[in-house]
N, C-alpha and C positions, 0 to 999 in steps of 0.2 A: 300637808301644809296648805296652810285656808291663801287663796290669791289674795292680792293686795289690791285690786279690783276687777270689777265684772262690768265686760259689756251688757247691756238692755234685757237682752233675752235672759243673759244668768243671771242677774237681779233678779229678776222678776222666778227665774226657777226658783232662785236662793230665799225667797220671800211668799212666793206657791200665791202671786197673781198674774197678772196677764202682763204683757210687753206692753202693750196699750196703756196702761196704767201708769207702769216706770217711765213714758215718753209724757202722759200725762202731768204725771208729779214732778219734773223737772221744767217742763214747761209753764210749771206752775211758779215755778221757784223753790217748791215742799223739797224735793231731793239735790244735791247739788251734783252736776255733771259738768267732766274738762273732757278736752279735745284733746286726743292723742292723733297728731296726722289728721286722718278725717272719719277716727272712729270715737263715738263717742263712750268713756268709760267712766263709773263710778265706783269712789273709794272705797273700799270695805269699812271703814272707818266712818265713811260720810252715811252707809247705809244702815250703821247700827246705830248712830247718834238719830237716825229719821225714824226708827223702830223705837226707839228707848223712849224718843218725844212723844208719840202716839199715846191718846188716852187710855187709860185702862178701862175695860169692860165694869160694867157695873154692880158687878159680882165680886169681882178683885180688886176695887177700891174698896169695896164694903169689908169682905176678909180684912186688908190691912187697916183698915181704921179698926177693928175691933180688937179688944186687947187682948192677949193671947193665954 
């Protein structure tokens, strides 16, 4: 069963960038993060809606525009 969210560091496994980055991207606004006590966690749900939002490479926009 997938968690229903991950602290910093398992984002960041779960996604194969750095913790830097997820501290990054929240502090940005880009990922959304709540306070449990005084750990900070993100939704599973909040990090697949910031994945899904990410532009597509320019290769796989190109595939889907073309007609099949």
């Amino acid at each position: 069963m997938d968690p229903l969210a991950y602290r910093p560091r398992d984002a960041a496994v779960a996604i194969g960038v750095s913790e830097a980055l997820i501290y990054e991207l929240i502090s940005e606004g880009a990922l959304p993060a709540r306070k449990l006590r005084g750990a900070t966690v993100i939704l599973r749900s909040d990090l697949v809606t910031f994945l899904e939002a990410l532009p597509l490479t320019a290769s796989a926009a190109k595939a889907r525009a073309s007609p099949s």
